[in-house]
C-alpha positions, -999 to +999 in steps of 0.1 A: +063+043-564+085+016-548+127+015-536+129+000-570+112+024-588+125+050-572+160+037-580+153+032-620+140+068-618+173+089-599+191+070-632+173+077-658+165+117-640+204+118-636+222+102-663+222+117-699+233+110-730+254+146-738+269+148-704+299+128-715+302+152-748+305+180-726+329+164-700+353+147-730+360+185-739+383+186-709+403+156-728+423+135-701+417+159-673+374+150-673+378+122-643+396+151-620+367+173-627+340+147-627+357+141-588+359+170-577+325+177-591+314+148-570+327+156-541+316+192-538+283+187-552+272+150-558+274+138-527+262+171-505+237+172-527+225+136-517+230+143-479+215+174-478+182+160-495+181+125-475+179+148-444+158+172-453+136+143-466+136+127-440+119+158-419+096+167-447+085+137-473+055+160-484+043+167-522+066+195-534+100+184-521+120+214-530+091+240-524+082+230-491+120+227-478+125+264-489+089+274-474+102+261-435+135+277-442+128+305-455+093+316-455+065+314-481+080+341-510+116+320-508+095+292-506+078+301-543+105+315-562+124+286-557+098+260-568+095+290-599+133+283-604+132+248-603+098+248-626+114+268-652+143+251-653+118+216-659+103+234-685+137+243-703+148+213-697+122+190-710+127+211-740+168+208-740+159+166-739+135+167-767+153+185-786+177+163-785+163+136-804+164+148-837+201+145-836+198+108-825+178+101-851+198+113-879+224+090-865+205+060-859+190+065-901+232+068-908+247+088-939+212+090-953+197+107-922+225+130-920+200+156-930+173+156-905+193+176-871+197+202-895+159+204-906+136+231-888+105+215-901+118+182-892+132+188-860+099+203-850+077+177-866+100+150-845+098+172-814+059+177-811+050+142-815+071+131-787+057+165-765+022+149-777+029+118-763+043+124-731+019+149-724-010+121-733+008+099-706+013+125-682-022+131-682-028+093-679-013+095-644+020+073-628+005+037-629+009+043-663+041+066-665+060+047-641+065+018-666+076+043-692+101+057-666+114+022-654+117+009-690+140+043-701+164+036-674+167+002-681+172+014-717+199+038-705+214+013-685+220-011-714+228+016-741+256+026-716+264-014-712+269-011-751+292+018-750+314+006-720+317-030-737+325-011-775+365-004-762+367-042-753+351-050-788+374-027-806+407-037-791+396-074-795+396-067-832+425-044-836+405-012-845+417+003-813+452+003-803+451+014-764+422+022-739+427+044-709+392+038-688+402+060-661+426+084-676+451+110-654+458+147-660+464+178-639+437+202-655+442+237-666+422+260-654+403+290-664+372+305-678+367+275-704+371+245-677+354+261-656+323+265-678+326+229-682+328+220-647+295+239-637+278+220-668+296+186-652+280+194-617+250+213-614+241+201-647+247+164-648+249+151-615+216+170-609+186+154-598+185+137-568+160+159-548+136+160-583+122+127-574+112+140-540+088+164-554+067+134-559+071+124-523+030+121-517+030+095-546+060+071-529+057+042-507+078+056-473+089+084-490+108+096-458+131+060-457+127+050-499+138+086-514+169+085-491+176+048-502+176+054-535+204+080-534+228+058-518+218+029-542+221+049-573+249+074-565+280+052-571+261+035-605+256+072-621+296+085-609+309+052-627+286+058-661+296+091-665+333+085-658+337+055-676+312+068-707+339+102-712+368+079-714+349+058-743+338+092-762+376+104-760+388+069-767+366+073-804+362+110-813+392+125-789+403+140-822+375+154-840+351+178-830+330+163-804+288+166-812+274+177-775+238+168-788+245+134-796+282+118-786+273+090-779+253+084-809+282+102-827+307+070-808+284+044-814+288+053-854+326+061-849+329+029-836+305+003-850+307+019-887+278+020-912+286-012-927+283-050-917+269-067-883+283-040-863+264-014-888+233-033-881+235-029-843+245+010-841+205+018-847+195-006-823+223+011-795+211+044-805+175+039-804+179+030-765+192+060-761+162+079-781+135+059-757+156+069-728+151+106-739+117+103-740+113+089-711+134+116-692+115+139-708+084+122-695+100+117-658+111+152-660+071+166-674+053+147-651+071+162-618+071+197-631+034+200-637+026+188-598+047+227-587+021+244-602-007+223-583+010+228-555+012+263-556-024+263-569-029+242-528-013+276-512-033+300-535-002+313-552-009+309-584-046+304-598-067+275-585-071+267-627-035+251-623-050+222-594-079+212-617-078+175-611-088+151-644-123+139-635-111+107-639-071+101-640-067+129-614-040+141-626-037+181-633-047+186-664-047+218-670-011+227-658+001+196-679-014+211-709-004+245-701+032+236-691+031+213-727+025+247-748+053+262-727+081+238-739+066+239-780+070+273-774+107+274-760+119+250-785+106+274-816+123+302-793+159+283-792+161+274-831+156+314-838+189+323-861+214+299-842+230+263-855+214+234-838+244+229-814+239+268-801+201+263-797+209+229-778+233+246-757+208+276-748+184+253-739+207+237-714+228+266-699+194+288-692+179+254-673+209+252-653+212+283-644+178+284-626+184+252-615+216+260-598+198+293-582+176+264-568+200+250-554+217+280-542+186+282-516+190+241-510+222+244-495+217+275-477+186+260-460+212+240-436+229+272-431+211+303-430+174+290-425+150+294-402+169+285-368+137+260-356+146+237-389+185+245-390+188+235-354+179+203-357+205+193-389+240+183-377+269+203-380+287+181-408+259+184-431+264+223-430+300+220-441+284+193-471+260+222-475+287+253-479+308+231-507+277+222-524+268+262-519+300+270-540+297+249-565+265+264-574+274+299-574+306+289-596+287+272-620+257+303-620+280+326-626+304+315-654+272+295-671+273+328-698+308+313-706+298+295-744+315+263-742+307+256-783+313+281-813+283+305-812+271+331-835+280+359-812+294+355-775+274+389-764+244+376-779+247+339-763+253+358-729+230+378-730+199+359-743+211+336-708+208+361-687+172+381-703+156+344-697+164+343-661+160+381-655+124+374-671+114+344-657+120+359-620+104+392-625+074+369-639+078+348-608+075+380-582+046+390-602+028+359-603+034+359-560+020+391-554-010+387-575-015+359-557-013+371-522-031+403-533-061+372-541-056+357-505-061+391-493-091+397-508 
């Protein structure tokens, strides 16, 4: 992979479709929050993992950072963190599509988000396929990954240009693009704001774990960041003005917004009618791709590990011929069926969406709870050599983190019980470590041997 390539992928691993659903809830006040989300997470998130790139462009990215700063247990049970939260995530994406597609079909699809045998029908076939590619290896993925951010790219040129489109024809009086409000705060914007940072303007070090796969990893990965950062900040700002702009006064569909815009906008009807599908299917081949993106990265952890003798040396069983790891691709593939049965058990489709996404963040931001104290508390022989600004980057990115871990039990949708939503959050994560510390002794109980 290439500066280019690497570029297309921080997009399309960064910028989602439902991100500007959940911002839009915050109404006028989102572009504080998306700024203030930027500036104590975005962009110490990008410092911190251009340096620590730049001292350690090895296969793993995230596991190996934590291994030198912390030792070889740290070093696991963050690359478990950051695998489970893949897993969920890749899940949280797919599910996702469902919903796009009953828009794209219009009135006459209207049916299929809320269908269990559809939405899993709709869900496995894309898992099939990704996992096919996966296996297939990145001279083959890498074209699926460059074409969904392109995809992306242009979907979001569609929804940027549909306020200039509307006003032109009167549909739509006034346009703020960059609206102003003092937020209020407590317990519900705050559960927005962890969403807004550790959840969408996540990513950047997720490319790295594919370091031994890039061209100059320790110069390209870097490069890529300060290419793509100021691209993603002005989607997802400009993207919540257009979703308030069109459904500001309804309830606002965090699966699909911008699907739900597009419709709001365009209509059902006419040449504008016509073009909604087209608009929305960009957005369902940019899912997929994510989802691929997303896949592929997660199964090389378990290889990884596998390298170390953490986990069973099953998981680095190359393809005789592709040699890619099968057999943690197809293991990690029954893993997100699995979750996705799991999240439609007795919820609405927007709670089991939500679960999805608020257990994946919150593992994701314990991962990056030991990120940013790597620059601060870590091993003295790596933390010596980072400069001192990059450990004041790293203690605001540190806080952000534990904000957003914290109040992520905080239901930001109407659930079917608050308790319930809480604690099904907090049994996944509970679970998944106690699984993790059990998979790490058994593992150095084996290297004892």
């Amino acid at each position: 992979m290439g500066l280019g390539d690497l570029v297309l992928a921080q997009v399309l691993c960064v910028v989602g479709s439902s991100w500007v659903g959940v911002a839009a809830k915050l109404g006028r006040a989102h572009v504080v929050f998306w700024l203030v989300a930027m500036l104590m997470f975005y962009l110490p998130l990008a410092a911190v993992v251009i340096y620590l790139n730049r001292l350690m462009p090895l296969e793993g990215g995230l596991y190996q950072w934590a291994k030198a700063g912390f030792g070889e247990m740290a070093g696991f049970l963050t690359a478990w963190n950051l695998w489970v939260y893949a897993v969920v995530c890749v899940g949280a994406i797919i599910f996702q599509i469902p919903t796009d597609v009953s828009y794209m079909l219009g009135p006459s699809g209207a049916w299929v988000s809320a269908s269990k045998p559809a939405t899993l029908a709709i869900t496995g076939v894309v898992l099939l396929a990704i996992t096919l590619v996966a296996i297939r290896g990145l001279n083959i993925g890498k074209w699926l990954h460059n074409t969904g951010s392109v995809m992306i790219l242009l979907a979001y040129a569609i929804l940027l240009a549909l306020p200039v489109w509307a006003l032109w024809r009167g549909s739509l009086q006034h346009f703020e693009a960059i609206p102003w409000e003092w937020p209020k705060l407590n317990l519900f914007s705050l559960a927005v704001f962890g969403q807004m940072s550790v959840g969408a303007l996540s990513g950047f070090e997720y490319v790295a774990i594919m370091a031994g796969e890039c061209r100059g990893a320790a110069r390209t990965v870097g490069q890529s960041v300060v290419i793509s950062a100021p691209i993603i900040a002005l989607m997802f700002i400009l993207g919540t003005s257009v979703v308030l702009a069109f459904i500001g006064g309804q309830p606002i569909n965090v699966i699909g917004p911008i699907p739900q815009t597009m419709r709001a906008a365009m209509g059902t009807t006419g040449r504008a009618g016509i073009a909604a599908p087209f608009a929305i299917f960009l957005l369902i081949a940019r899912a997929i791709a994510s989802s691929s993106l997303i896949f592929t990265g997660l199964t090389r952890l378990p290889m990884t590990a596998g390298w170390d003798n953490l986990v069973p040396p099953w998981f680095s069983q190359l393809h005789p011929r592709w040699r890619t790891p099968r057999n943690s691709i197809l293991f990690v593939a029954a893993l997100v069926m699995s979750l996705i049965l799991l999240s439609m058990t007795g919820v609405r489709e927007q709670e089991a969406s939500q679960t999805l996404l608020v257990a994946s963040d919150v593992h994701y931001a314990i991962t990056y709870v030991a990120l940013f104290l790597i620059p601060l508390v870590g091993f003295r022989v790596l933390r010596g050599r980072l400069p001192l600004w990059l450990k004041v980057a790293s203690g605001a990115g540190l806080l952000t983190s534990l904000v957003s871990l914290f109040i992520a039990v905080y239901p930001i949708v109407d659930v079917v019980s608050r308790d319930a939503y809480a604690t099904k959050i907090c049994a996944v994560v509970v679970v998944s470590n106690m699984i993790g510390i059990m998979i790490y002794r058994s593992g150095r109980r084996g290297m004892i041997r």
